[in-house]
C-alpha positions in Angstrom: 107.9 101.7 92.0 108.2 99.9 88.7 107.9 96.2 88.7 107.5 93.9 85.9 104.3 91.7 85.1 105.4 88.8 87.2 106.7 90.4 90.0 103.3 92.7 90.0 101.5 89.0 89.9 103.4 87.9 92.6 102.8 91.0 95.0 99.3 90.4 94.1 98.8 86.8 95.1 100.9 87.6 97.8 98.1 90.4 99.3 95.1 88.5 98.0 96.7 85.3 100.0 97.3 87.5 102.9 94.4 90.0 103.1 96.6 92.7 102.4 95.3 96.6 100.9 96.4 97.3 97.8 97.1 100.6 96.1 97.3 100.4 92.4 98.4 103.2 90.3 97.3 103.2 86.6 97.8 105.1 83.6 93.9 107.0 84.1 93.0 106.1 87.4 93.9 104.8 91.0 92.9 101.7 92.8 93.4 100.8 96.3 91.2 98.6 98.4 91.2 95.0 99.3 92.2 92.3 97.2 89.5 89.9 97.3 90.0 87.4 94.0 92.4 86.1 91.4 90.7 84.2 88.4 91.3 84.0 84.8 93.6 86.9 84.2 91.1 88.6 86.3 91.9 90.7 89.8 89.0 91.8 91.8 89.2 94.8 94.5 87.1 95.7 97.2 87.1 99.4 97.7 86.2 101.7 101.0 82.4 101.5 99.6 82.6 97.5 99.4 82.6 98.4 95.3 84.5 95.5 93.5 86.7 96.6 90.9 87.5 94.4 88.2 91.2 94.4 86.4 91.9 92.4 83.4 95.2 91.5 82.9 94.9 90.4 79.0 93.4 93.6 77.8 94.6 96.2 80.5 90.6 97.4 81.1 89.2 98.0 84.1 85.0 97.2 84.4 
């Protein structure tokens, strides 16, 4: 499904408000876990192994 950067925002804040699991395709790897925070352009995932992933919106890496 494509969505556009505000609607992806939106389904985001919407699982991270309601302690929803994500799945999160990207161009070189695939996400899915828990969304457990939204700060500064930032979106943290917890994963099966309780690993935090960390997205940044403003320069499309993940750390």
């Amino acid at each position: 499904m494509n969505t556009t950067s505000s609607q992806l925002t939106s389904q985001l804040m919407d699982a991270y408000l309601n302690q929803q699991m994500v799945s999160i395709e990207l161009t070189n790897r695939h996400i899915s876990g828990l969304v457990v925070g939204i700060q500064n352009a930032e979106l943290f995932i917890k994963g099966p192994a309780n690993q935090i992933t960390k997205i940044s919106f403003d320069k499309n890496q993940i750390r």
